[in-house]
Every structure is written in C-alpha cells, then in structure tokens.
C-alpha positions in Angstrom: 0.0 0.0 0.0 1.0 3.8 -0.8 -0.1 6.5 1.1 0.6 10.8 0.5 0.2 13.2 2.8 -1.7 16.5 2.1 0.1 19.4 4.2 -1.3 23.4 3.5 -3.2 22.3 0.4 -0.3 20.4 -1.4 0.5 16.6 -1.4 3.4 15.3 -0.4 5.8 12.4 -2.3 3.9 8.9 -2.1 5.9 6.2 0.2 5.2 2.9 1.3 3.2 1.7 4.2 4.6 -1.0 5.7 3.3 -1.0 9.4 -0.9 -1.6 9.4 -3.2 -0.7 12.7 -2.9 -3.3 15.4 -6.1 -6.2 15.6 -8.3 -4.3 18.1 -7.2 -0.8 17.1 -9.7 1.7 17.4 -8.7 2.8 13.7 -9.5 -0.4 12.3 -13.0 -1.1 11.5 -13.0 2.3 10.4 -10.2 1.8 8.1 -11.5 -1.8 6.9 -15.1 -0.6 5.9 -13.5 2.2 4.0 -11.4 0.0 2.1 -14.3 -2.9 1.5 -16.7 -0.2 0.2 -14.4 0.6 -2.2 -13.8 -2.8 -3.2 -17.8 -3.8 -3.5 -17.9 -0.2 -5.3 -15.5 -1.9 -7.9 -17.8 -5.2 -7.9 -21.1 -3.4 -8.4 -19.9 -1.3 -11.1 -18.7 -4.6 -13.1 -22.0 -6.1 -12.4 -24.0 -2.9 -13.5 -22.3 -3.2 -17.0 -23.7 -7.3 -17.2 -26.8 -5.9 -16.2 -27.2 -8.1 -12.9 -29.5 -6.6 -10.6 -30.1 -8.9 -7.8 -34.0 -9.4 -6.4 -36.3 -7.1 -5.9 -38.3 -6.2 -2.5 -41.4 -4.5 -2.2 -42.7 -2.6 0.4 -45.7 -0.1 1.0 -47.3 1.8 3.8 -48.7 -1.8 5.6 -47.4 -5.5 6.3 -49.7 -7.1 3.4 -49.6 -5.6 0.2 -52.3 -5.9 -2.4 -51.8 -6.1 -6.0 -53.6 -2.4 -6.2 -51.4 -0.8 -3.4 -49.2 1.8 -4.9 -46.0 -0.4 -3.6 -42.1 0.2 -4.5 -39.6 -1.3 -5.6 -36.5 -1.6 -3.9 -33.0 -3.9 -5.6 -31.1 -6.1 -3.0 -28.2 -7.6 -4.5 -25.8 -7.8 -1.7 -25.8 -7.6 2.0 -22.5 -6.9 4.0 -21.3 -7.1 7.9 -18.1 -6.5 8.4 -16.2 -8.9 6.2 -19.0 -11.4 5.2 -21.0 -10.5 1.9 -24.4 -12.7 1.1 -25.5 -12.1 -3.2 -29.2 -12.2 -3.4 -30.2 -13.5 -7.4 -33.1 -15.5 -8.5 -30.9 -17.3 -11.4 -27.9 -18.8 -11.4 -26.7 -16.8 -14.2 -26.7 -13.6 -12.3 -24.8 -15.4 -9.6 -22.2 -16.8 -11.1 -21.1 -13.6 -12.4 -21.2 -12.4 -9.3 -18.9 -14.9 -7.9 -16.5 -14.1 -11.3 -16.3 -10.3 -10.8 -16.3 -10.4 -6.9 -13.1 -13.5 -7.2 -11.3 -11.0 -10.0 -11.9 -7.8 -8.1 -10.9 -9.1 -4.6 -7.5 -10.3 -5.6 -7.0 -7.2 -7.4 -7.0 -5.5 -4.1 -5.0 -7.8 -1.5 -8.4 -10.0 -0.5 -8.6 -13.5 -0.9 -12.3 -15.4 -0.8 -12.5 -18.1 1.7 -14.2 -21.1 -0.1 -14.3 -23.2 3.1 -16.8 -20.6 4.5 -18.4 -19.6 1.1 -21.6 -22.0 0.7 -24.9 -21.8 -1.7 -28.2 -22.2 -0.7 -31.5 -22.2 -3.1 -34.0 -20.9 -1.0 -37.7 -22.8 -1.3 -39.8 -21.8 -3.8 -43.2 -22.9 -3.8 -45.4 -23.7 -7.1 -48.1 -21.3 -8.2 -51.6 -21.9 -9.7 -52.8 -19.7 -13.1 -54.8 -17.4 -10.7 -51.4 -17.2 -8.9 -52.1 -18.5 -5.9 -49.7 -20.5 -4.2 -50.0 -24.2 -4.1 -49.2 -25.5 -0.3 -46.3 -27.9 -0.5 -45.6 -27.9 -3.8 -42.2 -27.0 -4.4 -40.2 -25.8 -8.2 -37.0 -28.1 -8.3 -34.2 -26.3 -9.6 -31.2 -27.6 -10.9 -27.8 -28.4 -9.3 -25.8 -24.8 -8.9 -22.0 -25.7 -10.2 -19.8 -22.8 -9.3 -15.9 -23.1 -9.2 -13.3 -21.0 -6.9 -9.5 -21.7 -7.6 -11.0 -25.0 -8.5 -12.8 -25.6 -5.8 -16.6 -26.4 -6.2 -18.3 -24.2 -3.5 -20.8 -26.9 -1.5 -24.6 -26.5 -1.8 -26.2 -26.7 1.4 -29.8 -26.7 2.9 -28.7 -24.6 6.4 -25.6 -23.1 7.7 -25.2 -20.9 11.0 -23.6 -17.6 10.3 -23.4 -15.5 13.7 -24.2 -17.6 15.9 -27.7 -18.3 14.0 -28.7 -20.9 11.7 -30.6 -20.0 8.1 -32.7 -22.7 6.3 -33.8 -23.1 2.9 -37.1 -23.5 3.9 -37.0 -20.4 6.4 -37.9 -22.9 9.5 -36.8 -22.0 12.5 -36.9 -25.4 14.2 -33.2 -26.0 13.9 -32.3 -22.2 15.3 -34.6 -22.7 18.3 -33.2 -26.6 19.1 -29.8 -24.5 18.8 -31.0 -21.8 21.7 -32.8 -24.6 24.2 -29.3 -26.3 24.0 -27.0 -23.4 24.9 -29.6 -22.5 26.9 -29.9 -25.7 29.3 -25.8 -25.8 29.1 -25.8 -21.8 30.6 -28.4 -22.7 33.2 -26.9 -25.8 34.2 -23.3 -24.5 34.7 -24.4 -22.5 37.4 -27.1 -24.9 38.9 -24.6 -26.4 41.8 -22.5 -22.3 41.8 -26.0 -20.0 42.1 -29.4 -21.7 41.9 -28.9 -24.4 44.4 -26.9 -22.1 47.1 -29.1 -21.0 49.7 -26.8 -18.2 50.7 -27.8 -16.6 47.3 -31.1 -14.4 47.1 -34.0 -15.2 44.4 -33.4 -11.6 44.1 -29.9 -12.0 42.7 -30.7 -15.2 41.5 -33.4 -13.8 39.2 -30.7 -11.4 38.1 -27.9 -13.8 37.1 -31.1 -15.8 35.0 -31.7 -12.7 33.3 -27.7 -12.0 32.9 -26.4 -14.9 31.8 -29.2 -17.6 30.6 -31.9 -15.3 29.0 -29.6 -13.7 26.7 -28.3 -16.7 25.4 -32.5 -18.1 25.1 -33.7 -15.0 23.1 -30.9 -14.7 20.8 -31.6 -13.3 17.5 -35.4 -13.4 18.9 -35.6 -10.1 17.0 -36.1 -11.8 13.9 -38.3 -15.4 14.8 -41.4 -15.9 12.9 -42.0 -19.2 15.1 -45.0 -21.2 15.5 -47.0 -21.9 18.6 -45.1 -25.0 19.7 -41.9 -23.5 19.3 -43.1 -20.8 21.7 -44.5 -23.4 23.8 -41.2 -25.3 24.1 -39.3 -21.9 24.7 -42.2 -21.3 27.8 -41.8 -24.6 29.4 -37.9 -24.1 29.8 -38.3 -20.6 30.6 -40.4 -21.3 33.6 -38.6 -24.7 34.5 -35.7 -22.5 35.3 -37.7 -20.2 37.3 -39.2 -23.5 39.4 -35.6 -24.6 39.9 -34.7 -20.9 41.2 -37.4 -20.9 44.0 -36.9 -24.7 44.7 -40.4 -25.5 43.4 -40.9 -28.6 40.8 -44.2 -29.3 39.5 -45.2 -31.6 42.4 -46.0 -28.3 44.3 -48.8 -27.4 42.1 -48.0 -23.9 40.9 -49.8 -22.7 37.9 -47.4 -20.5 35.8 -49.0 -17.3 36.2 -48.4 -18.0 40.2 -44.8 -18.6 39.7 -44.3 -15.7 37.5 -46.8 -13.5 39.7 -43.9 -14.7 42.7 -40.7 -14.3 40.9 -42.0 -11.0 39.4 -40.8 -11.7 35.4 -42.7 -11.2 32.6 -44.4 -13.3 30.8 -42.0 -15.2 27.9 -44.6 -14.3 24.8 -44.6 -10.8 25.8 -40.9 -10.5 25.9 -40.5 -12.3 22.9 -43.3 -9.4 20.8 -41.2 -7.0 22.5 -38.2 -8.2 20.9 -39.9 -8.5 17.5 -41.0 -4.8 17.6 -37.4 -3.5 19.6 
C-alpha cells in the first residue's frame, strides 16, 4: 500500500506503508469498511455493465400488500457485515457472475475469498396456480448450482449458521430454536450447583444472574423469529422450569405458571418475545 500526505493544500511524495493498525485498534473497522466499500464499489460497477441486478423487494405503507397498493420497488443484490458479503439472485446466471467479478476484483485488491466458509443455498420456492395462488407444499425443483473457486466447487447446502444463528432453505426455524434450548440448558446448568442451588444466594440475585447470563443466550436473534406456537411453547416450558428450579419449586408443588411468574415478578416469555420483535 501507498499512502501521501496533504500538508497546507499540497500533497506530499507517495511512500510505502509497511506497518498496518494493530487487531483491536480503534482505527481499524473504520479503516476496513473504508477499504471494502471501495472494493464492493468496484464489484457493483462490473456487475452494472452485465446488467445483474439482484431481487427485488417491495414494500408499502402496511405489512400485506395488495396487487392495487401503490407499492415500490426496492434492488437487494448484496448484504454486507463486516467482512461477510451474502449475493441475493433469483438465477444462477446472475450469480455466477457475481462470484466471477467479486473473485477477480478481490485479488486485485489484497483479498482472498474463503471457499471453506463460502456456501450456496437455493431458497424454497413454492409452485403457483394460473390465478397465482400459491400451491401449499408444492415445491419448483431447480437444478444443481456448479460454481468453481481456484478450483474448488463451492458446497450447496440446505442450512448453515452464520453468527451464531442458523438460516434454512425452507425459512424454519426449528433447527435455530433446538440451537437456543441447548445453549440454553448448558448456561443454566453451569451454574445450577454455583448459584441456583446455594441458599446463601437471594432469588433476588438469582433472578438477576437468569436474566444475565441464561436469558440472553435463550432469546438470541429473537428479534427476527417468525415461530409457531409449539416453538413458543417449548421456549415457555424451559423458561419457567428454570424459574421452578430458582425458588426450589418442581411441578409436584402445584404452581400454575401465572403463580410462579406473579412470585418471581418476570414477565411473561410471549410478551418479551413481541417486544423483541418490535425492539
């Protein structure tokens, strides 16, 4: 890298850089998202000359949108966080030019793709009647996606977990919440001998240590769950298990839920969980 200097309105000589900011340097995610827009700039503008546009989203004044709504239009062709980019196409076309232009553009400028955490996924598509309405679980097969990096065949998958949180194909989110019970149980069960099951500890600060260090790791990503009532259900009944355990009640006591909560003073799981939806 070369770098100039611009001192009283004139630029200095260009000269080398040869010392980067340190990992954890306050200067660099400022410095790295500088650089990667630039970089995605140089992608986009190859893509705008093959006329690759990505999908297209609507949206209107209200969640359900009519076919006589005055809707607009809105492209999405790639989403970034901080060094990960997801390409949103609805052909294969489109995205293996994507893949071309992003692989030449990013060793241009110092970056190397990672194939071992690059994947594809064809989201479901369901089939639609001439009236188009959709036909319930009747799904368009698509054909096999063959995309080479370096000469390695990216892998085609039906989920992978980016964050922390798992995406499906099918936009289910039975695998995410199985994910969150488990960490879940393992957070609240590493301090049942340390916290819940010392007397010398106060359901007060108890209650607070739940909420601190088990809850988070429960709800996380709740922002975004479109989940059905038996997920919900299944996130309730170890939600106020926990709680039982933290008083030293079990279900031989006979303690409706709304008691327990009413006692411990939390809210009640649904409500946090819309709360989180509309944060």
């Amino acid at each position: 890298s070369k770098a100039r200097v611009r001192i009283n309105g004139e630029l200095s000589d260009s000269f080398d850089i040869e010392t980067g900011v340190q990992q954890g340097g306050i200067q660099s995610p400022i410095l790295f998202n500088v650089y990667f827009d630039f970089v995605m700039r140089q992608v986009l503008d190859g893509l705008v000359v093959l006329n690759v546009t990505g999908v297209k989203l609507a949206y209107g004044k209200d969640f359900f949108h009519s076919a006589s709504n005055n809707n607009k239009d809105i492209e999405l062709l790639a989403l970034l966080d901080a060094d990960a980019v997801m390409g949103c196409f609805d052909n294969a076309t489109d995205l293996k030019l994507f893949v071309r232009i992003f692989e030449e553009v990013s060793q241009e400028y110092g970056i190397t793709m990672s194939i071992k955490k690059t994947c594809i996924m064809q989201c479901r598509q369901l089939k639609m009647d001439t009236s188009k309405k959709i036909i319930k679980d009747e799904e368009i097969i698509h054909p096999q996606i063959d995309i080479a990096i370096r000469n390695d065949t990216v892998a085609m998958v039906d989920e992978f977990c980016y964050l922390g949180c798992y995406f499906t194909r099918t936009f289910s989110f039975d695998r995410e919440i199985e994910m969150r019970l488990e960490k879940a149980t393992v957070a609240f069960n590493m301090l049942r001998h340390v916290v819940w099951y010392r007397k010398t500890v106060s359901i007060e600060a108890k209650l607070r240590i739940f909420r601190s260090c088990v809850l988070p790791v429960l709800l996380y990503g709740s922002e975004v769950w479109s989940i059905a009532v038996a997920l919900e259900y299944r996130l309730c009944t170890f939600y106020h298990r926990c709680l039982r355990t933290i008083i030293g009640t079990n279900l031989g006591d006979r303690m409706s839920n709304e008691q327990l909560l009413q006692i411990t003073g939390q809210p009640n799981l649904e409500n946090i969980l819309r709360r989180n939806r509309l944060r």
